[in-house]
PDB file of N, CA, C and O in Angstrom:
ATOM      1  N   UNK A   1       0.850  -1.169   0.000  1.00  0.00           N
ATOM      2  CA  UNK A   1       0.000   0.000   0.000  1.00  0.00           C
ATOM      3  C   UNK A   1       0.896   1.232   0.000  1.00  0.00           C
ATOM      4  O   UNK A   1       1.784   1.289   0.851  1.00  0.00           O
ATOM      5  N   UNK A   2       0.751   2.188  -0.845  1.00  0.00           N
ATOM      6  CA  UNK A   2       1.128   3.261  -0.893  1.00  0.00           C
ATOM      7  C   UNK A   2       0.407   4.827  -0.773  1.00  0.00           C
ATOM      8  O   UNK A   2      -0.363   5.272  -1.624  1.00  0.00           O
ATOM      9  N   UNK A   3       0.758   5.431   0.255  1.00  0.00           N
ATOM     10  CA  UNK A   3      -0.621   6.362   0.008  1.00  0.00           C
ATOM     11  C   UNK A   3       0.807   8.194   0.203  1.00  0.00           C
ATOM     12  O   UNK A   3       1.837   8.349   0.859  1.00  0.00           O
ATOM     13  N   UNK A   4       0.073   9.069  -0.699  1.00  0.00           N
ATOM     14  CA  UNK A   4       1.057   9.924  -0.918  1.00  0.00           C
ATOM     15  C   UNK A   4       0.357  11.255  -0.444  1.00  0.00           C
ATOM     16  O   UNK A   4      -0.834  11.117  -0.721  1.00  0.00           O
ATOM     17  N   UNK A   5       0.540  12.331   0.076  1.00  0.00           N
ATOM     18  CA  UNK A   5       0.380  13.460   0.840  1.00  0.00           C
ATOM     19  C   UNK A   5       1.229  14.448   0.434  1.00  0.00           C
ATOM     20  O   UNK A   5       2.457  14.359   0.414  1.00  0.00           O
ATOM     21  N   UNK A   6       0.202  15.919  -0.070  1.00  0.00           N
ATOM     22  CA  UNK A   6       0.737  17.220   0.122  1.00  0.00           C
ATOM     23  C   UNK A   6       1.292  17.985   0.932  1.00  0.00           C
ATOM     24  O   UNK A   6       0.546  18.963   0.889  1.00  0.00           O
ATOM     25  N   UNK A   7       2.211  18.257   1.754  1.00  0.00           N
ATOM     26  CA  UNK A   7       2.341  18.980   2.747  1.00  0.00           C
ATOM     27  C   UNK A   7       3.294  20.235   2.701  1.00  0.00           C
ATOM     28  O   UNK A   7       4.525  20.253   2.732  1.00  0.00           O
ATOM     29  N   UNK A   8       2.224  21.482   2.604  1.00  0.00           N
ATOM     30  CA  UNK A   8       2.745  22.332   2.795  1.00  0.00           C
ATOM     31  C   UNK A   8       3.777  22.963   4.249  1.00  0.00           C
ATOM     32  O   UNK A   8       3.896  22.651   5.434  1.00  0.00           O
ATOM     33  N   UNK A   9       4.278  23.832   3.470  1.00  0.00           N
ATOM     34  CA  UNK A   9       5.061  23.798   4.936  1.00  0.00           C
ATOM     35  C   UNK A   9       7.116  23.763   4.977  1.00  0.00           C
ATOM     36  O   UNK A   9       7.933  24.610   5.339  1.00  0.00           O
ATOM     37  N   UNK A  10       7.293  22.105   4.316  1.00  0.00           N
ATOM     38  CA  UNK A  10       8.692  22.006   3.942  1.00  0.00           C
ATOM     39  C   UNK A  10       9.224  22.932   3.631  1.00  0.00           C
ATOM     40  O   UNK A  10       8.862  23.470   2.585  1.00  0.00           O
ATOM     41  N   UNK A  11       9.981  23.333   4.175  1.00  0.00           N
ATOM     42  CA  UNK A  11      10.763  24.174   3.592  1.00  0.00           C
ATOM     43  C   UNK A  11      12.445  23.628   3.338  1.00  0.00           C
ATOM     44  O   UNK A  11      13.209  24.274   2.620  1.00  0.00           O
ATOM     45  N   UNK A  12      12.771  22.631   3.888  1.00  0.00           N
ATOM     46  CA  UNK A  12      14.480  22.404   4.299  1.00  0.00           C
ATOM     47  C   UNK A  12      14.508  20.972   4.626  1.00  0.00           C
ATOM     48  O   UNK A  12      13.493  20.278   4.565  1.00  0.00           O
ATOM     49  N   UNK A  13      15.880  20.437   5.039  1.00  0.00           N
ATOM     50  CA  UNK A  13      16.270  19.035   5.230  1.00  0.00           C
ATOM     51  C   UNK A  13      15.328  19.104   6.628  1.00  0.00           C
ATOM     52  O   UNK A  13      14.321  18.400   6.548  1.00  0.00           O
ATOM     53  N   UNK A  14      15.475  19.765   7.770  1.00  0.00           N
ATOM     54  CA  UNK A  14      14.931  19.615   9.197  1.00  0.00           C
ATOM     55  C   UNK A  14      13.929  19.027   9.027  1.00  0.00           C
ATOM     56  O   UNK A  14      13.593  17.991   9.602  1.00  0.00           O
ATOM     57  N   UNK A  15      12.977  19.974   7.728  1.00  0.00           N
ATOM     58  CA  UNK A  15      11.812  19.515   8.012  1.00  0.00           C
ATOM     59  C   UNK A  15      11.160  18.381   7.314  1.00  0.00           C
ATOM     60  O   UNK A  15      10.038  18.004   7.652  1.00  0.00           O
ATOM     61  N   UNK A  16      11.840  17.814   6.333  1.00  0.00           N
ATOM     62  CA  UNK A  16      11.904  16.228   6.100  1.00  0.00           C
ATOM     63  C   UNK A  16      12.508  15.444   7.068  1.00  0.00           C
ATOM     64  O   UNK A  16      11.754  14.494   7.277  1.00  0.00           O
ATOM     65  N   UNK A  17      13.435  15.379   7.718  1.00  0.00           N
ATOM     66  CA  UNK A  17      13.902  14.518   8.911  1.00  0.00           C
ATOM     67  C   UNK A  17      12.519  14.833   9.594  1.00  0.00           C
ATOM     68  O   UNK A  17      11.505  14.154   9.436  1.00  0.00           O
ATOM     69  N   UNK A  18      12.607  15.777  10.247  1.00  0.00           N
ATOM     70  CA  UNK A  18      10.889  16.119  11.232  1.00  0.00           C
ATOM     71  C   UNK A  18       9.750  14.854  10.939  1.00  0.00           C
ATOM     72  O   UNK A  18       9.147  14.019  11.613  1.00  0.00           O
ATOM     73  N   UNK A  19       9.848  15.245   9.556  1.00  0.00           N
ATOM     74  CA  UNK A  19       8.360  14.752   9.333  1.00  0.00           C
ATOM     75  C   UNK A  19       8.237  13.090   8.735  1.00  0.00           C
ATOM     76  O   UNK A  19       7.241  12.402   8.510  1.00  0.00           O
ATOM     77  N   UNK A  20       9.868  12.768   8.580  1.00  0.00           N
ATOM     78  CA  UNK A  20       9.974  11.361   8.198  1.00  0.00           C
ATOM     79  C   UNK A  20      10.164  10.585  10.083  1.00  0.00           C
ATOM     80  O   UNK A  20       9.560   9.620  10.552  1.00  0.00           O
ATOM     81  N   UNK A  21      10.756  11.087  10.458  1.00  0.00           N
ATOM     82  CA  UNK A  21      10.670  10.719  12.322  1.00  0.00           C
ATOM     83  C   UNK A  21       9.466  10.267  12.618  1.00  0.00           C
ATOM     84  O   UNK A  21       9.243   9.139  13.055  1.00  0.00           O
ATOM     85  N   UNK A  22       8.589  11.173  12.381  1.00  0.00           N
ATOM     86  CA  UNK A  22       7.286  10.961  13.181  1.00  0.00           C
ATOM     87  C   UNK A  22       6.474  10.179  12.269  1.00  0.00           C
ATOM     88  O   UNK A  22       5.510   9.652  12.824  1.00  0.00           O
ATOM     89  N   UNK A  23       6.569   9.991  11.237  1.00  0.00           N
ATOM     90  CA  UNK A  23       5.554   9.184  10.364  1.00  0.00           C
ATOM     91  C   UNK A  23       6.316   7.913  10.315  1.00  0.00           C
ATOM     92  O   UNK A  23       5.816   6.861   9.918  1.00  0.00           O
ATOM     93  N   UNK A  24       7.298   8.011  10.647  1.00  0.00           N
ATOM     94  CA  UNK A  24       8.133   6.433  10.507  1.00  0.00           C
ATOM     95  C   UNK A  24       7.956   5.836  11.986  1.00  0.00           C
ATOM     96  O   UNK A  24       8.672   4.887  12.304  1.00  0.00           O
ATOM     97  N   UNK A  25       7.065   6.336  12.867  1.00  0.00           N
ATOM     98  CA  UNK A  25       6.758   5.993  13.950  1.00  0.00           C
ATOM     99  C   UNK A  25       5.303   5.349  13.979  1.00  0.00           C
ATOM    100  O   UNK A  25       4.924   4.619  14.895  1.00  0.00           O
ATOM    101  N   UNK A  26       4.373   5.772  12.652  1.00  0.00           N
ATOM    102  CA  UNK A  26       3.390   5.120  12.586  1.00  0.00           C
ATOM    103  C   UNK A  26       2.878   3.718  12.565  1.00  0.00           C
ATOM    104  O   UNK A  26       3.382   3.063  11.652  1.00  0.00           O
ATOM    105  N   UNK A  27       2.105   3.129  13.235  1.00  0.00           N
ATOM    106  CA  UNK A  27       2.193   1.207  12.972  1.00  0.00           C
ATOM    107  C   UNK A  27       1.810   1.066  11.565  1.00  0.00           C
ATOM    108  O   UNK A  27       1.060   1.831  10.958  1.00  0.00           O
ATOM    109  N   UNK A  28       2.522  -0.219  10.990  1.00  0.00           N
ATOM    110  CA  UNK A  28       2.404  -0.307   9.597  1.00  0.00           C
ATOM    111  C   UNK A  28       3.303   0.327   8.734  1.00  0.00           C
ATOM    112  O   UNK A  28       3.737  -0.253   7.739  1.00  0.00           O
ATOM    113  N   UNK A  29       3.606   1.427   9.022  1.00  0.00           N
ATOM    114  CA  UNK A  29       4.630   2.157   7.913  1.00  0.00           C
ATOM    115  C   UNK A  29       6.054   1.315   7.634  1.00  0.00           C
ATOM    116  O   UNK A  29       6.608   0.948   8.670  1.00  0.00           O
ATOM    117  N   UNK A  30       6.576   1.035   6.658  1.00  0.00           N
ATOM    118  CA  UNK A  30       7.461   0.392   6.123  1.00  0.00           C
ATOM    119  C   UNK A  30       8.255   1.653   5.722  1.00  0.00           C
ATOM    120  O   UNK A  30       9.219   1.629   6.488  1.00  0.00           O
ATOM    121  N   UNK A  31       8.350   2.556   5.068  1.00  0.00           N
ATOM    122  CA  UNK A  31       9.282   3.067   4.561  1.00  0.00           C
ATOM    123  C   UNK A  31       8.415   5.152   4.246  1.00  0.00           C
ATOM    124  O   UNK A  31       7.304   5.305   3.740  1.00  0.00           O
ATOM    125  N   UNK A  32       9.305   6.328   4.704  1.00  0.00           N
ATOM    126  CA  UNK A  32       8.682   7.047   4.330  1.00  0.00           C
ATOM    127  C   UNK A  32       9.640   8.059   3.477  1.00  0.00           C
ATOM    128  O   UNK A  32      10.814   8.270   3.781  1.00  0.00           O
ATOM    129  N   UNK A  33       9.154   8.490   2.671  1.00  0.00           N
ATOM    130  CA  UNK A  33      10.257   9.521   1.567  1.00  0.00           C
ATOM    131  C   UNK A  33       9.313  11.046   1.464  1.00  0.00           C
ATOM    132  O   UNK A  33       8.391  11.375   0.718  1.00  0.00           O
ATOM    133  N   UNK A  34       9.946  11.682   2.454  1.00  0.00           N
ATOM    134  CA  UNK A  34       9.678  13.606   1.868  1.00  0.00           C
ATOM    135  C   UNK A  34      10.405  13.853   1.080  1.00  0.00           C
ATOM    136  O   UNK A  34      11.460  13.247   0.894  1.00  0.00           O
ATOM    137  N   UNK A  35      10.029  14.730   0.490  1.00  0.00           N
ATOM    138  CA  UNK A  35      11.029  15.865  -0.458  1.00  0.00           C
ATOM    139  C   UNK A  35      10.041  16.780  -0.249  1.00  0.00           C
ATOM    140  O   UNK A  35       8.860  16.700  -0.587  1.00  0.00           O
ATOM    141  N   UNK A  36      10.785  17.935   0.517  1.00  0.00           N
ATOM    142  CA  UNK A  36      10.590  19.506   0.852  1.00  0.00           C
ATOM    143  C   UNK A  36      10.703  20.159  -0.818  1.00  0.00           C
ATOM    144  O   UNK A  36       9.954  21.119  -1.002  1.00  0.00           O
ATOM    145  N   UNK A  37      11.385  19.819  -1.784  1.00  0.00           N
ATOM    146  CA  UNK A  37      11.203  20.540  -3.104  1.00  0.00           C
ATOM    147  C   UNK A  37       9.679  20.772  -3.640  1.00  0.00           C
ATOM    148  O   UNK A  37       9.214  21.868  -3.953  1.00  0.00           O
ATOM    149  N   UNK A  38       8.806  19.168  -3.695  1.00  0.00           N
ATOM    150  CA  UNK A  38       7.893  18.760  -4.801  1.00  0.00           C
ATOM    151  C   UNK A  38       6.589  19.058  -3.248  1.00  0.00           C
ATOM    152  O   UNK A  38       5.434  19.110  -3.670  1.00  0.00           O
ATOM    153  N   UNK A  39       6.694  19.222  -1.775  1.00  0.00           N
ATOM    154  CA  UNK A  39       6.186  18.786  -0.564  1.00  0.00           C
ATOM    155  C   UNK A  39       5.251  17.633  -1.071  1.00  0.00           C
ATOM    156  O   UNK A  39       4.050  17.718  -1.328  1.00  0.00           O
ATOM    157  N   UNK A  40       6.064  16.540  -1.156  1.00  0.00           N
ATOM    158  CA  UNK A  40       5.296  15.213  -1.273  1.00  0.00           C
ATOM    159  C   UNK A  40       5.388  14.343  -0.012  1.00  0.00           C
ATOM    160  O   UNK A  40       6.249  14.916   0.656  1.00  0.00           O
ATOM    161  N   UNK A  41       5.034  13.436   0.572  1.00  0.00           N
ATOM    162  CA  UNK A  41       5.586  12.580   1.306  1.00  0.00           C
ATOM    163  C   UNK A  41       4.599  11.365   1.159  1.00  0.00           C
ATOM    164  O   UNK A  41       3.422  11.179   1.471  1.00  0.00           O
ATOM    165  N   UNK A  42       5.652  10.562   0.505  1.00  0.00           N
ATOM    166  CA  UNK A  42       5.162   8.633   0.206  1.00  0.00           C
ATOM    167  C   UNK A  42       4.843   8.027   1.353  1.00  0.00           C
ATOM    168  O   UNK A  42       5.841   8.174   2.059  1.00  0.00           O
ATOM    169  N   UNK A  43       4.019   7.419   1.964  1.00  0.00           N
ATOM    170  CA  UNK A  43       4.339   6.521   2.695  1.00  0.00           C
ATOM    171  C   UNK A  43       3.411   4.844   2.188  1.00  0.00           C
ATOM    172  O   UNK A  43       2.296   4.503   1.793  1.00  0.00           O
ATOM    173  N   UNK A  44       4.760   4.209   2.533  1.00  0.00           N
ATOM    174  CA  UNK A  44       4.274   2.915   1.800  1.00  0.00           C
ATOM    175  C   UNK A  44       4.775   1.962   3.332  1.00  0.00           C
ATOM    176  O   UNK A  44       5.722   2.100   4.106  1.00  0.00           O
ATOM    177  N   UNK A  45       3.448   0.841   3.263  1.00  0.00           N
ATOM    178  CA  UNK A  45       4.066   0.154   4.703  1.00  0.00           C
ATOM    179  C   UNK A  45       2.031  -0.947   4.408  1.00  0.00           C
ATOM    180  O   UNK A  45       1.277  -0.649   3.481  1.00  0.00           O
ATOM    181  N   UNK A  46       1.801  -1.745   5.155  1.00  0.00           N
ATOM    182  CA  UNK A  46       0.766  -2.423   5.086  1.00  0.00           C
ATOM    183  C   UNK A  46      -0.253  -1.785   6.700  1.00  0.00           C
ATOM    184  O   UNK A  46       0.170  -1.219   7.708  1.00  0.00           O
ATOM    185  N   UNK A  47      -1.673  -2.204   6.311  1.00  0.00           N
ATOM    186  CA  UNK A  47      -2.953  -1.474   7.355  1.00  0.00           C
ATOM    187  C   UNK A  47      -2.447   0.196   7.949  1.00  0.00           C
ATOM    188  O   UNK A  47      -2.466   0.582   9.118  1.00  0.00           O
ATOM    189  N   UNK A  48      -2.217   0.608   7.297  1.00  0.00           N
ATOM    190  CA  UNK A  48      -1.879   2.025   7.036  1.00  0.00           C
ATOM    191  C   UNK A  48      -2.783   2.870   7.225  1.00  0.00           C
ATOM    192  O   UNK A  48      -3.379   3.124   6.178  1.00  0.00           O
ATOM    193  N   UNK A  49      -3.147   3.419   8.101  1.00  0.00           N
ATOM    194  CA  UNK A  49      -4.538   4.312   8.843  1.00  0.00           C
ATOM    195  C   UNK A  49      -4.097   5.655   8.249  1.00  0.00           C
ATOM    196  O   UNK A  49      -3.015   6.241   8.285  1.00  0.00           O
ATOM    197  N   UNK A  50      -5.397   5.984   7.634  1.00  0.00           N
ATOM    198  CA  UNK A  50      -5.082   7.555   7.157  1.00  0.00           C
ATOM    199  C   UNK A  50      -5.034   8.441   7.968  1.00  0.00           C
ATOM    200  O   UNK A  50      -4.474   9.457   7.556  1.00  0.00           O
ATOM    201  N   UNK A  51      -5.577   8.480   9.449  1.00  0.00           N
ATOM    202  CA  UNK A  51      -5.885   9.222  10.690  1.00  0.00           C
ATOM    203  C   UNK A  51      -4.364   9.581  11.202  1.00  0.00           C
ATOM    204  O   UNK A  51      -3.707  10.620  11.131  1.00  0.00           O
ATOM    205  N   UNK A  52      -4.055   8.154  11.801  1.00  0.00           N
ATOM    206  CA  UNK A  52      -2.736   8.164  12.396  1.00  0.00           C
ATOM    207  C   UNK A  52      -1.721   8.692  11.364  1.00  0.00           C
ATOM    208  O   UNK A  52      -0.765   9.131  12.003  1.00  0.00           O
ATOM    209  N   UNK A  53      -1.566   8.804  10.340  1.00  0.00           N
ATOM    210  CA  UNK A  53      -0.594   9.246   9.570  1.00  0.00           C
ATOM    211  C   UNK A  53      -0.511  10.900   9.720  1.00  0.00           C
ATOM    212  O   UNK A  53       0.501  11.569   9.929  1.00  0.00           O
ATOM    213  N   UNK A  54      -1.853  11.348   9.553  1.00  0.00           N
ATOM    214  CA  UNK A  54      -1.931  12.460   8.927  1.00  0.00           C
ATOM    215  C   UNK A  54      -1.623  13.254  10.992  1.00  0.00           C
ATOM    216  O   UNK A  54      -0.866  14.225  10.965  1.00  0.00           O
ATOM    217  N   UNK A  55      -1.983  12.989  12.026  1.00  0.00           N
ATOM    218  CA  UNK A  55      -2.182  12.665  13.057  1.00  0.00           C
ATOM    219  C   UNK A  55      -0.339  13.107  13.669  1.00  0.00           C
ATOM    220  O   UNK A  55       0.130  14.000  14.375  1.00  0.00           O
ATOM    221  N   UNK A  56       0.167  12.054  13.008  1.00  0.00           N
ATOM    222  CA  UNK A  56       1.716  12.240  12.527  1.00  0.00           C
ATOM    223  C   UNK A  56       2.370  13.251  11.838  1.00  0.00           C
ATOM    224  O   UNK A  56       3.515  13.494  12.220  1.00  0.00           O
ATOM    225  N   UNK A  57       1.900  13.933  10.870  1.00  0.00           N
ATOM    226  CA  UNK A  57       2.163  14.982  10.027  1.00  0.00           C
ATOM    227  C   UNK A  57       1.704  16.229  11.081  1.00  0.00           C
ATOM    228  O   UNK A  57       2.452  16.904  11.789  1.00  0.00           O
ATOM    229  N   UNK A  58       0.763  16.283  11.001  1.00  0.00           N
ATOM    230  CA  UNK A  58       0.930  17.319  12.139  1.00  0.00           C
ATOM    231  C   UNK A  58       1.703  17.860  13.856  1.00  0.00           C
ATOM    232  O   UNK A  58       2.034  18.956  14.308  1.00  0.00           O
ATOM    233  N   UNK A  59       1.741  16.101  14.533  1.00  0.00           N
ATOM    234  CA  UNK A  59       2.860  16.182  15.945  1.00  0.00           C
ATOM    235  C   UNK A  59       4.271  16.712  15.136  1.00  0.00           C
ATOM    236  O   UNK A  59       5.131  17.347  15.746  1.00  0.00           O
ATOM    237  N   UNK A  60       4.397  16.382  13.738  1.00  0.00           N
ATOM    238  CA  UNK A  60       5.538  16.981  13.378  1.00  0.00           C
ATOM    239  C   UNK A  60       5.962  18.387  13.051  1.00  0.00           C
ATOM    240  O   UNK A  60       7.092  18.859  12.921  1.00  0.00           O
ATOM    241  N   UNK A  61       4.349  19.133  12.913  1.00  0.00           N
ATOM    242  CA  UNK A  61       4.451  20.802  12.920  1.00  0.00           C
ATOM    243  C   UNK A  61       4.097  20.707  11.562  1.00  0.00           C
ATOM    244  O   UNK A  61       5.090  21.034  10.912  1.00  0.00           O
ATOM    245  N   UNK A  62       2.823  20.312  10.553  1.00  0.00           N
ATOM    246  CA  UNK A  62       2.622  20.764   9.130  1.00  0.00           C
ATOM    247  C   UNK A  62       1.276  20.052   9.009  1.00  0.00           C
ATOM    248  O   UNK A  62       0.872  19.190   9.790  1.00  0.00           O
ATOM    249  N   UNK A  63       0.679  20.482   8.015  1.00  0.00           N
ATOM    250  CA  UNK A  63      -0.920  19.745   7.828  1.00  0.00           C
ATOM    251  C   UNK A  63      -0.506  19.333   6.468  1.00  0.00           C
ATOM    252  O   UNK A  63       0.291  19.795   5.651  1.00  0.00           O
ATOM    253  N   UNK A  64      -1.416  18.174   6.492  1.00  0.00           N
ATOM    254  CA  UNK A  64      -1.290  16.969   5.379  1.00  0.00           C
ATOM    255  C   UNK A  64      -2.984  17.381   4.482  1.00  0.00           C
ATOM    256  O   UNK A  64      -4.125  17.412   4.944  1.00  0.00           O
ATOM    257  N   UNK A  65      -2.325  17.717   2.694  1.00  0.00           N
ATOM    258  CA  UNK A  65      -3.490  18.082   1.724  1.00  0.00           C
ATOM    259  C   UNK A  65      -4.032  16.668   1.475  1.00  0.00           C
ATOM    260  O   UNK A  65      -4.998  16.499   0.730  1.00  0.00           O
TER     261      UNK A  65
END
């Protein structure tokens, strides 16, 4: 399962480390890739709750489009 998110906000490396920390803390997540350039962030991993992710994106300081 792969599910992919806008997040405004990125601006820099911090805030991909930031926001890969806390979403790589989610249950289920296998693997997460920001890029602050495109503000994308992949996350691919199995039973992948859209709540808790997005839930995640924000304890990290940014809201998920």
């Amino acid at each position: 399962m792969e599910i992919t998110y806008t997040v405004a906000g990125m601006t820099c490396a911090h805030c991909k480390a930031a926001v890969e920390s806390e979403v790589g803390q989610v249950a289920g997540v296998e693997s997460v890739d920001a890029d602050f350039e495109t503000k994308l962030v992949v996350v691919r991993g199995e039973g992948l709750a859209d709540d808790a992710l997005r839930a995640a994106i924000d304890e990290a300081g940014y809201e998920a489009a």
